[in-house]
C-alpha positions as CSV (number, residue, x, y, z in Angstrom):
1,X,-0.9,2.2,-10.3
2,X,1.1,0.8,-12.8
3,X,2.0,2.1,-16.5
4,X,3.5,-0.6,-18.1
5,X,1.4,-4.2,-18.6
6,X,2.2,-6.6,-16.8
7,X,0.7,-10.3,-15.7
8,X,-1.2,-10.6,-12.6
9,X,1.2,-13.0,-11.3
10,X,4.3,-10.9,-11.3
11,X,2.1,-8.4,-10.1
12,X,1.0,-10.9,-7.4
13,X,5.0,-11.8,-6.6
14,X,5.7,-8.2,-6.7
15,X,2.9,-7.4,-4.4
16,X,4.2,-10.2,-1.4
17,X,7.8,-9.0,-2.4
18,X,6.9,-5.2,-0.9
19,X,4.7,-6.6,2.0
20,X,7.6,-8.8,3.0
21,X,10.3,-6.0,3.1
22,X,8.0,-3.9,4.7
23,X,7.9,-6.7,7.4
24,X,11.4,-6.7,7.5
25,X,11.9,-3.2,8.0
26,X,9.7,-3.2,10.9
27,X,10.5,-6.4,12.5
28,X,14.2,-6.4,12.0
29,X,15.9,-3.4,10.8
30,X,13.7,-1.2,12.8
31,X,14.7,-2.7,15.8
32,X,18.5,-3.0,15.3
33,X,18.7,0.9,14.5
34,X,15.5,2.6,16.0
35,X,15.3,5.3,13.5
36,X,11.6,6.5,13.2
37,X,12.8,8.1,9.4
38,X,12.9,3.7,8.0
39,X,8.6,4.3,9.3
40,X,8.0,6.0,5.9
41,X,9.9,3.3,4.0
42,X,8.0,1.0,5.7
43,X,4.6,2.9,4.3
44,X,5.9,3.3,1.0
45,X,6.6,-0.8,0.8
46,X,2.8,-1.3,2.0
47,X,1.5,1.5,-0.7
48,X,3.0,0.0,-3.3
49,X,2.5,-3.3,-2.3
50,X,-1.1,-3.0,-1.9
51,X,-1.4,-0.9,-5.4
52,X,0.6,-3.9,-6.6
53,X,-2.1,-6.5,-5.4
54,X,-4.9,-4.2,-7.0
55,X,-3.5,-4.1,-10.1
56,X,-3.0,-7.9,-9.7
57,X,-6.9,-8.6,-9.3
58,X,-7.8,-6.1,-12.1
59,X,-5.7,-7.6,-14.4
60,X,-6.8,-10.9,-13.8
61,X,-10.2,-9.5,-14.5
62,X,-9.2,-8.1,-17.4
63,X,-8.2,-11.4,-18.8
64,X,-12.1,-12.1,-18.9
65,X,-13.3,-9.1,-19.6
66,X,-11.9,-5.8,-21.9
67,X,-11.0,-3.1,-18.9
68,X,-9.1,-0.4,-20.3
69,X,-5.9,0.7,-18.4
70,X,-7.2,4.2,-17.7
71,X,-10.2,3.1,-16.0
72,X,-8.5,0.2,-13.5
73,X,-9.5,2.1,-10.0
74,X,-12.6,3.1,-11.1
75,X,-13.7,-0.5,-12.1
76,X,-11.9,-1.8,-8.7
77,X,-14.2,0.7,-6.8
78,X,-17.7,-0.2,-9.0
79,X,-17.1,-3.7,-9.7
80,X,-14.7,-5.7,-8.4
81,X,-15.4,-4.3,-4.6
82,X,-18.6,-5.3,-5.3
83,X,-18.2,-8.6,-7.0
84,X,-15.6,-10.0,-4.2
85,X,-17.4,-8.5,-1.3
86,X,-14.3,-6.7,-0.1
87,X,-14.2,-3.8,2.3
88,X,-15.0,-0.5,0.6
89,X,-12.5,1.0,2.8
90,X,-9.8,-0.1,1.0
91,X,-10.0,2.6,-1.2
92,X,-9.7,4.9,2.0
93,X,-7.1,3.1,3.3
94,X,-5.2,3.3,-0.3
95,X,-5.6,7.0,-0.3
96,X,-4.4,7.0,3.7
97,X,-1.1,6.1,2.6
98,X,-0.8,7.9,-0.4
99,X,-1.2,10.8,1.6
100,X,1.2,9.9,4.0
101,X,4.1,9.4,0.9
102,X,3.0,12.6,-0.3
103,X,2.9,14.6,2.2
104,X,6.3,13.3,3.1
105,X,7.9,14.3,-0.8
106,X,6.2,17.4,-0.4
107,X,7.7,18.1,3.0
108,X,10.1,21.0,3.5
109,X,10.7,20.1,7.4
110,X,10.8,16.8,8.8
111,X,12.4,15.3,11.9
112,X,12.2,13.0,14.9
113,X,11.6,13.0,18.4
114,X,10.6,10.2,21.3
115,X,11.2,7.7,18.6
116,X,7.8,9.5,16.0
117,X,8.9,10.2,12.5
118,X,7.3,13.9,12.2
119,X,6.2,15.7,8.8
120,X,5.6,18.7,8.7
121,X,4.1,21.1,5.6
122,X,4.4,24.8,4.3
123,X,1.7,25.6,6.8
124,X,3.7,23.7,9.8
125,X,0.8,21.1,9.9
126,X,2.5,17.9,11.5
127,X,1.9,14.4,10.5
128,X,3.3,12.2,13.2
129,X,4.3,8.1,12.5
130,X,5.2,6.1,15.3
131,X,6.2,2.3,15.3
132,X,2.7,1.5,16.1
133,X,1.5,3.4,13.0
134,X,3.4,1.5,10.8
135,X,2.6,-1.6,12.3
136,X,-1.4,-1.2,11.9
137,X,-0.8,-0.3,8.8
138,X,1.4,-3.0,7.8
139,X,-1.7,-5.9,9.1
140,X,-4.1,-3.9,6.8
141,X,-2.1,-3.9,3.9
142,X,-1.2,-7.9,4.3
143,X,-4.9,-8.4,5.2
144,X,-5.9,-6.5,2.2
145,X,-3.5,-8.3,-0.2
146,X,-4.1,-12.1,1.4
147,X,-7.7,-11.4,0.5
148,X,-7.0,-10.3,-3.0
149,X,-4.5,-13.0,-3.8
150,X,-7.0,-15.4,-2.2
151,X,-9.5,-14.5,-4.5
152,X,-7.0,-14.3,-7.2
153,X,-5.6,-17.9,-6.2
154,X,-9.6,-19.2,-6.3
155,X,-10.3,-18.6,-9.9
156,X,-6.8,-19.1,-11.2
């Protein structure tokens, strides 16, 4: 999540500015160069993105209520979940991706082949990401976010 303060609507504008490059990469770049390494990009985008849109309903929460920094996720996960009826596996899904980026900065051999992006750690257990990967992910993470910013858009 975020450091800094900042308002829920940049954070909102942020949060569509990563899903739409993340559509991009998979509906355009991807399919001009066909290079499964732009399928992490395209996860990173949808990470931040939706951490972008969380942060976003959390701060416009906290412009009603006094939520301190440190203890945004936890309130998302006990309150706000609760509150707006949203899918508890968001959080699962948030962490799904997080994985994904880390395991890939962590990484000491990566490569491609058939057109998968392959990670591999110090133990040479492979994470594979194909085109199809990224896409799921990429309707979750807009579904996620259009149901935030709904919300968001609602009350504003």
């Amino acid at each position: 999540m975020l450091v800094g303060k900042m308002p829920y609507p940049e954070l909102k504008a942020r949060a569509l500015n990563r899903l739409n490059i993340a559509d991009h990469l998979l509906s355009t770049t991807y399919t001009i160069v066909k290079d499964p390494k732009l399928l992490v990009s395209v996860i990173e985008n949808l990470l931040q993105a939706l951490q972008h849109a969380i942060d976003a309903i959390i701060d416009f929460e906290q412009s009603f209520h006094d939520i301190k920094h440190d203890q945004k996720l936890d309130i998302f996960r006990r309150k706000i979940i609760t509150k707006y009826s949203f899918d508890p596996k968001i959080l699962d899904f948030l962490s799904e991706l997080k994985e994904i980026i880390e395991s890939h900065k962590k990484s000491g051999v990566e490569f491609t082949k058939k057109e998968k992006f392959i990670i591999s750690d110090n133990n040479y257990n492979l994470k594979t990401l194909t085109l199809e990967d990224a896409k799921s992910k990429y309707v979750k993470t807009k579904h996620y976010i259009t149901e935030i910013l709904k919300i968001i858009s609602k009350y504003d």
